[in-house]
DOKE-356120 format. One record per residue (C-alpha): x, y, z; residue in three letters. Coordinates in steps of 0.2 Angstrom, whole numbers, padded with zeros to 4 digits, always signed. Layout:
<nodes>
XYZala
...
</nodes>
This chain:
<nodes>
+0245-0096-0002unk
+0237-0085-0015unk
+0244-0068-0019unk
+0237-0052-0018unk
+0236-0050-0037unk
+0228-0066-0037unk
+0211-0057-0033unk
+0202-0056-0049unk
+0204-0035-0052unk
+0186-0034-0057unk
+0178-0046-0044unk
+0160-0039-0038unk
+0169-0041-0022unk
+0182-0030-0025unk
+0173-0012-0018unk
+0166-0023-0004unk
+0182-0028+0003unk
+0191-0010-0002unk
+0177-0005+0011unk
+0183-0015+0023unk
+0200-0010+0025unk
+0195+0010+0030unk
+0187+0000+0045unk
+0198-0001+0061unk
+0194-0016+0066unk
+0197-0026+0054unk
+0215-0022+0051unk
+0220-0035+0063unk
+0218-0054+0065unk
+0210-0053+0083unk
+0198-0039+0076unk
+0189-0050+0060unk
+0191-0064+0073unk
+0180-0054+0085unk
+0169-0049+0070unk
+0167-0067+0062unk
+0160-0075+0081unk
+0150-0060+0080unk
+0142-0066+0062unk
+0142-0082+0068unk
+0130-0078+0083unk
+0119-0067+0071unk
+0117-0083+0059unk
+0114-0096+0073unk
+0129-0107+0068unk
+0149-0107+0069unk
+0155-0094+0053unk
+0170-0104+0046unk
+0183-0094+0034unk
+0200-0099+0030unk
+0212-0085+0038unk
+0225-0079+0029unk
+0242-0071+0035unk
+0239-0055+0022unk
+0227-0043+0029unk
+0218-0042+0010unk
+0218-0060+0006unk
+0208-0064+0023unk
+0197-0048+0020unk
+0191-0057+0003unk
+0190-0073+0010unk
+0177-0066+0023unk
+0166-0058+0009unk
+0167-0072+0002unk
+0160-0083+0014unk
+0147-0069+0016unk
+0141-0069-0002unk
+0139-0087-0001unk
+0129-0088+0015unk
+0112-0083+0017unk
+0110-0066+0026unk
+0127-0069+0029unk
+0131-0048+0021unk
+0117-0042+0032unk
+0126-0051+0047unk
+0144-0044+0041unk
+0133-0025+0043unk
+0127-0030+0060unk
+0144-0036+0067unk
+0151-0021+0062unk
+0139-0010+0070unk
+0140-0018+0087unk
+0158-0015+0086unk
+0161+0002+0075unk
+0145+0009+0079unk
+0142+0024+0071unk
+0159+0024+0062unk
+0161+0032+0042unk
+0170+0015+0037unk
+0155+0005+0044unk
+0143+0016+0034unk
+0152+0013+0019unk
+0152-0006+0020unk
+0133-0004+0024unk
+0131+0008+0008unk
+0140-0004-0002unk
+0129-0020+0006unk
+0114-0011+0001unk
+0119-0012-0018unk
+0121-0032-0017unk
+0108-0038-0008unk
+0088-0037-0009unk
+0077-0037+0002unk
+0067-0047+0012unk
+0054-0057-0002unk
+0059-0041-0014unk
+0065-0049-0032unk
+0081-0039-0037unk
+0067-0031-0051unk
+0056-0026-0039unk
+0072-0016-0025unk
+0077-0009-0044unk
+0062-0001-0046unk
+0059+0003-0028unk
+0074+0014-0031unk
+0071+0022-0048unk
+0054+0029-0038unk
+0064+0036-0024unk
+0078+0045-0035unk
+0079+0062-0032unk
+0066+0064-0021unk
+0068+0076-0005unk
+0059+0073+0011unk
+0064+0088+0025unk
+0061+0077+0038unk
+0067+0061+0032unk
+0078+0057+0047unk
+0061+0059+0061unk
+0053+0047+0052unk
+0067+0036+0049unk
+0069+0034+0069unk
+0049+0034+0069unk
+0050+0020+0060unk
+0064+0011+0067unk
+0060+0014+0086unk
+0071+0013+0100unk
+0082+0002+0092unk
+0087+0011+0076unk
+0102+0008+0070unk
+0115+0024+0069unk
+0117+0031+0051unk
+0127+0044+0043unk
+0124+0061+0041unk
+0124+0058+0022unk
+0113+0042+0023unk
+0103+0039+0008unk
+0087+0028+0006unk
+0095+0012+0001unk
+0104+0011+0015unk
+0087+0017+0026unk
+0078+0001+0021unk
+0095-0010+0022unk
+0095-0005+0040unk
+0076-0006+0044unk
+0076-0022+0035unk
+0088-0030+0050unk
+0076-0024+0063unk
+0059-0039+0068unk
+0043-0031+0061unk
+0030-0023+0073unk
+0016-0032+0081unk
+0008-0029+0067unk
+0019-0041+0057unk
+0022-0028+0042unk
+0040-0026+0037unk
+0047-0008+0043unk
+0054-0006+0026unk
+0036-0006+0019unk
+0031+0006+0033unk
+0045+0014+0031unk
+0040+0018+0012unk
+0021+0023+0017unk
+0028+0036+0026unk
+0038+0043+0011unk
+0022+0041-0001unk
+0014+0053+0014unk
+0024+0065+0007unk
+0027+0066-0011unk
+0019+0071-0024unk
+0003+0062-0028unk
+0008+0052-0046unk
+0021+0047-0037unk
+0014+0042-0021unk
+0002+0031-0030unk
+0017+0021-0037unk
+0029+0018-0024unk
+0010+0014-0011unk
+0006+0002-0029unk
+0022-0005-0024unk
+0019-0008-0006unk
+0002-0017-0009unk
+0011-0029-0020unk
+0022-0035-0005unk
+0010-0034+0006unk
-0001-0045-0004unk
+0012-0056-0007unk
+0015-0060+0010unk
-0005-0059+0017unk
-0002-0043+0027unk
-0013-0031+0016unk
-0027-0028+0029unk
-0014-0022+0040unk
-0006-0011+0027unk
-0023-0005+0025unk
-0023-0001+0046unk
-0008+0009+0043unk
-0013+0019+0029unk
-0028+0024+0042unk
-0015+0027+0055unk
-0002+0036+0047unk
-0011+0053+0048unk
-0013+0051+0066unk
+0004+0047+0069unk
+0014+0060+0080unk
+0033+0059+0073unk
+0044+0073+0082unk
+0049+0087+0068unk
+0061+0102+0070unk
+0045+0111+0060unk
+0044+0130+0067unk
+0026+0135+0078unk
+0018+0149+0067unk
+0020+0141+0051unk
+0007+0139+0038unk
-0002+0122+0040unk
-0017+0117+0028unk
-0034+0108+0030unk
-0042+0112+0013unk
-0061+0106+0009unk
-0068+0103-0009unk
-0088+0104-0010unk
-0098+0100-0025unk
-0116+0094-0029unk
-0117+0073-0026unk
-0132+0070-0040unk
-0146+0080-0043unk
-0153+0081-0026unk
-0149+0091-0011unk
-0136+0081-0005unk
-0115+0087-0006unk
-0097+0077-0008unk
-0083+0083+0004unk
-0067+0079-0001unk
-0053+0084+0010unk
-0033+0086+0010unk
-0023+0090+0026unk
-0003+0096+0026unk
+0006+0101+0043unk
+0022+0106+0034unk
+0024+0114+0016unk
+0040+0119+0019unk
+0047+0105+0007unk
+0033+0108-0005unk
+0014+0105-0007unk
+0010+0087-0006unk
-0005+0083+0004unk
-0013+0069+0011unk
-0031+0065+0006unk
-0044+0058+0017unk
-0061+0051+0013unk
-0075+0059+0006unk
-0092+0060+0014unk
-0108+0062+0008unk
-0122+0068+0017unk
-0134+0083+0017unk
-0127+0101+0021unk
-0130+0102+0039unk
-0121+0083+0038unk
-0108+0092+0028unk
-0105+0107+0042unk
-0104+0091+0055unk
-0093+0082+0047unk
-0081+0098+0044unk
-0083+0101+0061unk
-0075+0086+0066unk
-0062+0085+0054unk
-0055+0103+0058unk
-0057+0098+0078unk
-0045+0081+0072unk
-0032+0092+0065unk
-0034+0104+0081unk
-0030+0090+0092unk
-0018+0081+0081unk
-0007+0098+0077unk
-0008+0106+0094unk
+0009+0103+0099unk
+0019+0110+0083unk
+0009+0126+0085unk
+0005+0127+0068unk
-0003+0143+0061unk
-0021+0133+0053unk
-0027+0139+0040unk
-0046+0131+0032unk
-0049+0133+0012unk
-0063+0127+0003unk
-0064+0123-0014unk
-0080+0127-0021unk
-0090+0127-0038unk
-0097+0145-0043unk
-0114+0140-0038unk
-0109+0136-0020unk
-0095+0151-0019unk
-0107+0160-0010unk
-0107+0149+0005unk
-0107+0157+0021unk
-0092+0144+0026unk
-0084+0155+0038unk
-0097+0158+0049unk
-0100+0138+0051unk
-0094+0133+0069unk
-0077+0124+0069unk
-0083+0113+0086unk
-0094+0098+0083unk
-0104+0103+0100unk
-0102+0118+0110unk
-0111+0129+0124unk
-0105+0146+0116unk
-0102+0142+0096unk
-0090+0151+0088unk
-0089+0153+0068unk
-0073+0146+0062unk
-0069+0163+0053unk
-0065+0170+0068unk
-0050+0155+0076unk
-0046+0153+0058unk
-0040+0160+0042unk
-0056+0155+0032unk
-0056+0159+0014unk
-0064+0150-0003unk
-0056+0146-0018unk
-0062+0143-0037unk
-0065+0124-0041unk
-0067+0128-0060unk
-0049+0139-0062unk
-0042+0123-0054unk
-0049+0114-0068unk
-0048+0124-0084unk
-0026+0125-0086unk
-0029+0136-0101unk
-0033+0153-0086unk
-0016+0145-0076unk
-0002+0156-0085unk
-0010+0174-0078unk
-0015+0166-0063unk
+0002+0160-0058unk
+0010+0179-0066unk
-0002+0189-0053unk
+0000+0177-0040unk
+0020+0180-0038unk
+0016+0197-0041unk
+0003+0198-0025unk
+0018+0187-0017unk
+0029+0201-0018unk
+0018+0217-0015unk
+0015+0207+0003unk
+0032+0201+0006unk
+0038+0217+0006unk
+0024+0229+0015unk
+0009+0216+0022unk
-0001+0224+0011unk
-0008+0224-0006unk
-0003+0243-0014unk
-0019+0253-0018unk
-0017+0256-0038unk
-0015+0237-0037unk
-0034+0234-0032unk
-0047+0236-0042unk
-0068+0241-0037unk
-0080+0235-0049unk
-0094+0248-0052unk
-0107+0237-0065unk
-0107+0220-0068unk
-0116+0226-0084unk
-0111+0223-0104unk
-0102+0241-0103unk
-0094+0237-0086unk
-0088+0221-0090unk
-0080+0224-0106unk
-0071+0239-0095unk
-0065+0226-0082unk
-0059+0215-0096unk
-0048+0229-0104unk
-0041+0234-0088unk
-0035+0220-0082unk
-0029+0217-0098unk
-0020+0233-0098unk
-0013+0230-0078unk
-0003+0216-0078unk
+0000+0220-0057unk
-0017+0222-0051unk
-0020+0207-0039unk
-0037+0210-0030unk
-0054+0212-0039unk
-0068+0219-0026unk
-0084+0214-0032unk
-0100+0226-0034unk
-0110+0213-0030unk
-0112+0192-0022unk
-0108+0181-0035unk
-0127+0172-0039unk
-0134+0161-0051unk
-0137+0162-0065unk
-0125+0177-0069unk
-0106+0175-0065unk
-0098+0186-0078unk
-0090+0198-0065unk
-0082+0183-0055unk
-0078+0174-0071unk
-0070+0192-0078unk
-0056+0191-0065unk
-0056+0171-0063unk
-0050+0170-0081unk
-0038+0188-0078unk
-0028+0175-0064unk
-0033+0188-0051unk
-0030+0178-0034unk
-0037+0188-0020unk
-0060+0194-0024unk
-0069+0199-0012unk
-0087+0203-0010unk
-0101+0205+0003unk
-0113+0190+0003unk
-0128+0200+0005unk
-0128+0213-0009unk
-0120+0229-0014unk
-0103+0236-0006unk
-0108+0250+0006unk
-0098+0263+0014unk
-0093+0253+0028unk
-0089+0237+0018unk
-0077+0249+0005unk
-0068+0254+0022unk
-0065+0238+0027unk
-0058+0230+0013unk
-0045+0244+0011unk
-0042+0244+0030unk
-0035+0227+0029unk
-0029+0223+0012unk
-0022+0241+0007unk
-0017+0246+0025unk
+0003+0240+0028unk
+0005+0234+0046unk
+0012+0218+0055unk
+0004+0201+0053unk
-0004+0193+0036unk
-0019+0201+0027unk
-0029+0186+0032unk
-0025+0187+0051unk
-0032+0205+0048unk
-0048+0196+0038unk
-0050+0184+0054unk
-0050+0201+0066unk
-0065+0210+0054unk
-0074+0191+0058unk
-0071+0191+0077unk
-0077+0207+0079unk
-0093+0204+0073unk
-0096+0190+0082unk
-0090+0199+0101unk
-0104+0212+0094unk
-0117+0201+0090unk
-0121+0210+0075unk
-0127+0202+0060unk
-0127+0215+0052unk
-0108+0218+0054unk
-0099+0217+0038unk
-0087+0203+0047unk
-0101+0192+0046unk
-0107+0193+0027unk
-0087+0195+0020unk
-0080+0182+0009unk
-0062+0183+0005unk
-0058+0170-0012unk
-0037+0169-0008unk
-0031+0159-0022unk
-0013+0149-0022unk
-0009+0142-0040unk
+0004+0133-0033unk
-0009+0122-0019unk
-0020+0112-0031unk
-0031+0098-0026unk
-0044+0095-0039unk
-0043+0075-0039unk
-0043+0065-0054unk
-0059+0052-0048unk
-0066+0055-0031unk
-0065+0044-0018unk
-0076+0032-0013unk
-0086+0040+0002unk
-0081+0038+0019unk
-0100+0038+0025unk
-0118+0040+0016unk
-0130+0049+0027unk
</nodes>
């Protein structure tokens, strides 16, 4: 009989079978007995190994015949868990497991790089979708359970009636969530498995799903949740693209999700907005999300009157979705030209602290334009030049073609909050406002204050209320979403 030193020191074996010694069942001979019937059963065939007096030697002969037998270490996993369910020695076996074998149709290349993608990356709610994916019948994991040993685990589970392999899904999911260059390579990765096994159309199902998919999060109601809208001219006619990107929780970061685009005509486009703001509506309802709509806009369209477009595709009493919603506009072009990010991201942290501390922007920290002529805007410039804290630029006047230079001033300054009344000049009333709810300290976010000044004018009917003409640009450097191509359209009209 072969001596414990006869076990080659540096076997590939070796941390396997250390592994298995820290499990209690397997310190006794009826215990790998029980565990080897149990293999047996899993492999659909009697699971023969030569038993050995010494507690090691049998321990390696039973890796061993493991190694050597198809699916016979993902067996070994599943006998332990049936009878060490749960248990910190059977996670390390499985940890261990997960290092040696591939999975299902996966080349040893192709798990290696499955794995360099997923290094480092943090996913709040990666234990939800975890059970989301695995279903009732998810095996138990530890609490410092990483993604190799995820897949191992979803890998021993039967597919959905779909057929796909829970692994891929599994990884969908995470491409849901990260950024977007790396999204695009691990859901690169998928299609290739996919294709390979002639389930691509229903990978292609999932990715349509997966937005709609309700998977239970400890996410808090009230938080920030994002639907944001990008609109720009689609040739030379008077039709528009919409591009869209929807994020329930930021709390790990900003990585949304993109839908289709659309193309269509503007009262097309205010349909189609509609519907997508009443998907999220239904889809979010039960995290009690605080939703708040952006849009994206070129300078020729910042103008828009987007908060006064009705959030309900039909309704008997149409309400502006300004007033349910925090509504505001951001700059396409500052997303696009990175040589104005430095100042942007400087005032932005510094608006981020003036409302952290008080709900309110401080007064000296705002700034009225008075001309948006040669003179005025050569002021502008200096000031903002010589002010490194002022955060909010009120404009003298709408933004319109062909003349931007006051907008473009305070654009290329960083400032993230401008505001300006869509129908001319800043009255009394208008000047009032503004510094009622940005200079004013008081409970609740500036823009829930913005969303009051809205619904106020529509309860009074008034279109000439300066809630109804008020457009607030609130601009996050840290939320971009200019795309690289656009999409190919969901719809042409």
């Amino acid at each position: 009989m072969a001596g414990y030193q006869e076990i080659p020191a540096r076997s590939v074996l070796w941390p396997l079978v250390e592994a298995l010694q820290k499990v209690p069942c397997m310190a006794d001979a009826n215990g790998r007995r029980l565990v080897l019937r149990i293999i047996g059963d899993e492999l659909g065939r009697p699971f023969m190994v030569d038993e050995h007096s010494q507690t090691t030697m049998h321990l390696f002969s039973i890796v061993d015949a493991c190694r050597q037998s198809p699916e016979g270490l993902r067996a070994l996993v599943k006998a332990l868990e049936y009878v060490e369910p749960g248990a910190l020695s059977t996670n390390g076996v499985r940890q261990i497991v997960t290092q040696m074998v591939p999975l299902d149709s996966w080349t040893h290349q192709e798990q290696r790089e499955l794995f360099a993608l997923l290094a480092g990356i943090i996913v709040p709610d990666i234990v939800e979708v975890y059970r989301f994916v695995a279903g009732p019948n998810a095996p138990k994991l530890g609490d410092q359970t990483t993604f190799e040993e995820m897949l191992l685990a979803l890998d021993t589970l039967n597919a959905g009636v779909d057929g796909l392999p829970r692994p891929l899904v599994f990884v969908e999911h995470l491409a849901a969530r990260v950024r977007l260059d790396l999204a695009t390579k691990l859901r690169n990765w998928v299609d290739l498995q996919a294709t390979r096994i002639n389930l691509f159309a229903e990978l292609q199902e999932v990715r349509r799903q997966l937005g709609r998919a309700a998977i239970p999060t400890s996410l808090q109601p009230r938080l920030p949740a994002y639907i944001v809208f990008l609109l720009q001219y689609e040739g030379l006619g008077s039709r528009y693209r919409l591009s869209y990107w929807r994020q329930l929780d930021v709390t790990g970061g900003w990585y949304p999700e993109r839908g289709d685009d659309f193309i269509g005509t503007l009262d097309e486009i205010k349909h189609h907005v509609a519907a997508l703001i009443e998907c999220v509506e239904s889809e979010w309802a039960n995290y009690v999300p605080d939703i708040r709509v952006e849009f994206v806009l070129p300078l020729t369209l910042l103008n828009l009157a987007v908060d006064q477009w009705q959030w309900e595709v039909e309704s008997p009493l149409p309400q502006p979705m300004g007033c349910r919603f925090s509504v505001v506009v951001r700059s396409l072009e500052r997303m696009q030209w990175r040589k104005w990010h430095r100042h942007w991201y400087a005032r932005w942290a510094e608006l981020e602290s003036q409302v952290y501390s008080s709900n309110s922007v401080i007064a000296e920290c705002g700034y009225w334009s008075r001309a948006a002529d040669l003179p005025g805007l050569r002021e502008l410039t200096s000031y903002f030049e010589r002010h490194g804290n002022v955060v909010a630029l009120m404009l003298c006047a709408p933004p319109l073609p062909p003349a931007f230079d006051e907008l473009m001033v305070g654009l290329r300054a960083g400032i993230p909050v401008v505001v300006w009344h869509r129908k001319g000049a800043a009255d009394e009333e208008f000047v009032a406002t503004v510094n009622a709810f940005l200079h004013a300290a008081g409970t609740g976010h500036l823009l829930d204050r913005v969303r009051v000044v809205r619904s106020n004018a529509f309860v009074e009917s008034d279109q000439c209320h300066v809630g109804a003409h008020m457009t607030v640009l609130w601009d996050d450097p840290k939320r971009v979403v200019v795309p690289d191509r656009p999409a190919p359209p969901e719809e042409v009209a």
